[in-house]
N, C-alpha and C positions, 0 to 999 in steps of 0.2 A: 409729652409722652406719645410714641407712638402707637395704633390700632392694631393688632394681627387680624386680616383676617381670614373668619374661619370656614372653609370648604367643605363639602359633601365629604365624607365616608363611604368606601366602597360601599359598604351596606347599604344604607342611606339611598346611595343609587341602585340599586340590584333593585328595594322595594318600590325605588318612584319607579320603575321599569316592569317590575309587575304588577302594580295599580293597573301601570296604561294598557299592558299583556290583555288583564280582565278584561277591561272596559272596553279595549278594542275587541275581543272573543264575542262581548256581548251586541255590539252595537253594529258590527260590522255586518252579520246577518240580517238585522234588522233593516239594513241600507239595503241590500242585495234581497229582501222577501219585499221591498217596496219598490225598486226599480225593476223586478220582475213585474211586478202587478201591473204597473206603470207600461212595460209591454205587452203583456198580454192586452191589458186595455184598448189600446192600440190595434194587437190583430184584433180582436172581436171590432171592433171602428173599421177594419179593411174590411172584412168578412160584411156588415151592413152597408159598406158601400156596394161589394159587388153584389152581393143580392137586388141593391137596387138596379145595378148596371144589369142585370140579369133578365129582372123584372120589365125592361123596357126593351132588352131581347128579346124576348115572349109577347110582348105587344104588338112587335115587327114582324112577327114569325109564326102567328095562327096560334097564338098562345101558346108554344112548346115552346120546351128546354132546348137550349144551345146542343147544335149534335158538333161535339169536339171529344177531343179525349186529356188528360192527366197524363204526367213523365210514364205512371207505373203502366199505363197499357201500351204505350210507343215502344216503351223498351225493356220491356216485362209481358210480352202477350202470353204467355205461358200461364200468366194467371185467368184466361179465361179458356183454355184449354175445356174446357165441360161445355163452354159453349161456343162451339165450333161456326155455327152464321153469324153470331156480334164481332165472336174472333178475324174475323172475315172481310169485318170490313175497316178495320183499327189502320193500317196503310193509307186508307184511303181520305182516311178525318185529319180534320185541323187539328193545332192543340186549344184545349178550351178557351187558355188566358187571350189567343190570335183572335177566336170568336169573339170575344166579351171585351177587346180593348179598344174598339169604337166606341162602346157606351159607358168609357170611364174617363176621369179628367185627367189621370197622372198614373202611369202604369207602376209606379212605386207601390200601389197601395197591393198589390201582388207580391211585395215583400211583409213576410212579418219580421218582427222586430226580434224576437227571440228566433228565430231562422237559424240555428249553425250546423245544419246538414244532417249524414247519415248515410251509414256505410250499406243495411240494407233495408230492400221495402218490407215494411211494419208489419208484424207478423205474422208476414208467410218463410222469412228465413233465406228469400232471394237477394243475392247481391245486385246493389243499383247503389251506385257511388254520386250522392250530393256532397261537391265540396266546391271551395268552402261553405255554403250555404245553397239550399235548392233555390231560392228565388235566383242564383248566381247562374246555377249549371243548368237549370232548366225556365228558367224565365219565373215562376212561380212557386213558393213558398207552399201551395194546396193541393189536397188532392180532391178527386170530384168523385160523386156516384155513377159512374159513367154508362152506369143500366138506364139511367132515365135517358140518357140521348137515345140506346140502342133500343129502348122501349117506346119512345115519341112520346114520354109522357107530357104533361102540362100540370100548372102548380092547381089547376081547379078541378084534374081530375086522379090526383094522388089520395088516397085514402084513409092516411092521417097525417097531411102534412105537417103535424106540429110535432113529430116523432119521426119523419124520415128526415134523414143526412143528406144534404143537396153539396154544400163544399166543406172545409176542416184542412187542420194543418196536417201537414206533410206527416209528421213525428210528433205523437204525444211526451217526449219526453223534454220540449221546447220548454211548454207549461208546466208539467212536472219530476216524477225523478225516472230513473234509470229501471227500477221494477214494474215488472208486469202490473201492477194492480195501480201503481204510482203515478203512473202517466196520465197527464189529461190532454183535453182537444176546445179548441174555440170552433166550433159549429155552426154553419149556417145552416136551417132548417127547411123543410119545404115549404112554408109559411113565409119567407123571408125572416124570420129573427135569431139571433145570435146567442148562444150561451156557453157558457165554462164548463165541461162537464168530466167526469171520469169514466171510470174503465167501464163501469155498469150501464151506463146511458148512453155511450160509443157502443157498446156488444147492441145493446138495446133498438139504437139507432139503424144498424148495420140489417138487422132481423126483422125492420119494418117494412111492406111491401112499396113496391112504386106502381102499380097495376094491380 
């Protein structure tokens, strides 16, 4: 006697095809919310590196901050328009990452990993075109407080340095989403330490004094 045998049913297949449907819906996020974490970890790991390369800039340098500037004041001065003497002298300065790349071991660590650019600078609504990535078009993935250069401060005479913004990424929306309140930032602090933060502790950070 011979066997027949017997094959799937369309049906049969349509549901083994929507078990995997689910499963992959569910699981597939779950991949993509751990391999973000996984960079973000990462910049926050850049960001405590160059605070230390920072920190041993400041030890060469009568204890002040790097006087360099960030992409957005090179090619965005217009944002300091209100203050016309720091406006004044932005031609004149390095850019930070040139300052601080003697005292790092691999200028990579100026890329973040979640880095995929960004049509304008973060909200002011000015167009400044990072593509494909800012570490790509501008050597650097961060942007910096660029008042502590034009102010000569130093990290021992900021006035809470565990609340002012010293470097952070480029674009809050690397770490989180596309809304205003969604975004977050990996921080390095004027203390040197690093943290994950959102929209309230960037505004926060932003409104702390450096003098």
């Amino acid at each position: 006697m011979t066997r027949r045998r017997r094959a799937f049913t369309l049906i049969e297949l349509l549901v083994v095809i929507a078990i995997i449907a689910v499963l992959a819906a569910i699981i597939f996020p779950v991949f993509a919310r751990a391999r973000e974490k996984a960079r973000s970890t990462t910049c926050a790991s850049n960001l405590k590196q160059l605070g230390l390369a920072m920190n041993m800039y400041c030890t060469d340098y009568d204890g002040r901050f790097p006087w360099g500037v960030d992409p957005a004041d090179r090619l965005t001065p217009q944002i300091w328009n209100g203050y016309p003497q720091w406006q004044a002298q932005i031609p004149y300065m390095p850019y930070l990452h040139e300052v601080v790349d003697p005292y790092v071991k691999n200028k990579q660590i100026w890329a973040c990993p979640s880095d995929d650019g960004y049509d304008v600078l973060e909200d002011s609504g000015i167009p400044l075109i990072a593509h494909p990535t800012s570490y790509v078009a501008f050597g650097t993935s961060y942007m910096w407080r660029t008042e502590i250069a034009f102010q000569g401060a130093m990290p021992e005479t900021l006035p809470d340095p565990v609340r002012v913004n010293v470097l952070f990424d480029g674009h809050g929306k690397w770490h989180g989403g596309n809304g205003f309140n969604e975004r977050r930032w990996n921080i390095l602090f004027g203390d040197f330490h690093v943290k994950n933060v959102g929209r309230e502790t960037y505004e926060e950070a932003w409104s702390t004094a450096v003098r």
